[in-house]
N, C-alpha and C positions, 0 to 999 in steps of 0.2 A: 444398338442400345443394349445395357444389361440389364437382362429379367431380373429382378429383384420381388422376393417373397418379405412377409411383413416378416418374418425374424430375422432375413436379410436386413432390411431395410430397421430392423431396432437394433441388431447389433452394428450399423454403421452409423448412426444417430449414438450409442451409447459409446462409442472410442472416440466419435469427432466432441460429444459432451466433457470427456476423461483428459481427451489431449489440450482442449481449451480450460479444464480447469486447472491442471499441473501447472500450465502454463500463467494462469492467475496467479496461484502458489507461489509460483516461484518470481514473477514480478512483485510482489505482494513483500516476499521478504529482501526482496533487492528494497524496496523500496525502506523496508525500516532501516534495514542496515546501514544503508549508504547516505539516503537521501539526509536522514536524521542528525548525521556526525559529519555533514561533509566540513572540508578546512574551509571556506566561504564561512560557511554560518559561525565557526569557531574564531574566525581575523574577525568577524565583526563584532561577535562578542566581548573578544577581548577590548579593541579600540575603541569602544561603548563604554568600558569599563574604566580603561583610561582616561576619556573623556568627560566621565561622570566624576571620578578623584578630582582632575584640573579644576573643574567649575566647580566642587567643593571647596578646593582650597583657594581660588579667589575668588568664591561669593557670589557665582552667575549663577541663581534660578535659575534663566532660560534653560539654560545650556544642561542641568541637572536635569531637569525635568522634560527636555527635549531627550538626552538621553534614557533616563526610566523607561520613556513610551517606546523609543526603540528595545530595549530592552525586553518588554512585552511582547513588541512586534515578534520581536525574533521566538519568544518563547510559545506564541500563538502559532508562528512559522512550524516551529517543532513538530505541536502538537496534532497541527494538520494533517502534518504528513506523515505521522504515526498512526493516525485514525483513518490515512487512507493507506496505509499498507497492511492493516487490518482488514479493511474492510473488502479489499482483495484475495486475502488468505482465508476470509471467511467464506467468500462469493466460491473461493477452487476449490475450498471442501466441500459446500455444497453440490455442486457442481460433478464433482467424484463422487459424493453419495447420489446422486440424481441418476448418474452412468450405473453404478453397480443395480438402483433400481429397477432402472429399464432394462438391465439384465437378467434380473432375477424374477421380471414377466416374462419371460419367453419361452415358452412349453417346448423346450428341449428334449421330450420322447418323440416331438413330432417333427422335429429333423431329420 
């Protein structure tokens, strides 16, 4: 087994902290980037769009109004998952401020 002393044992606690919030970081902005504009959410938009003209131009409420709600759908879609790729890049800063703190406890003249 390895002996580990407690600034051991804070400076491997604050890198495994640092390497898991990077790694939030960076899931975090994968996820605004890609998930937000993928072509799925964009063909549906469009063909929502189309289909809302149609039923305008022959007079189908349902069909208009069935698409709007899509429409929202898709916009509530969006929104989700911008506020959860936020809420990830917020979670890795912290996360990295948390590591540099537990760093910055550790009485480095007594190593």
């Amino acid at each position: 087994m390895i002996p580990l002393d407690l600034s051991d044992f804070q400076i491997v606690i604050a890198v495994a902290i640092f390497i898991l919030g990077c790694m939030c970081v960076l899931l975090g902005a994968f996820v605004l980037i890609g998930r937000g504009h993928s072509s799925e959410v964009r063909m549906l938009a469009a063909n929502t769009a189309r289909l809302a003209q149609k039923g305008l131009a022959e007079e189908v409420t349902g069909l208009v109004n069935s698409a709007s709600a899509l429409v929202a759908s898709l916009n509530d879609l969006v929104r989700t998952s911008h506020g959860t790729g936020v809420f990830l890049m917020t979670l890795g800063l912290m996360m990295i401020g948390a590591s540099y703190w537990i760093l910055t406890q550790i009485d480095w003249a007594a190593i």
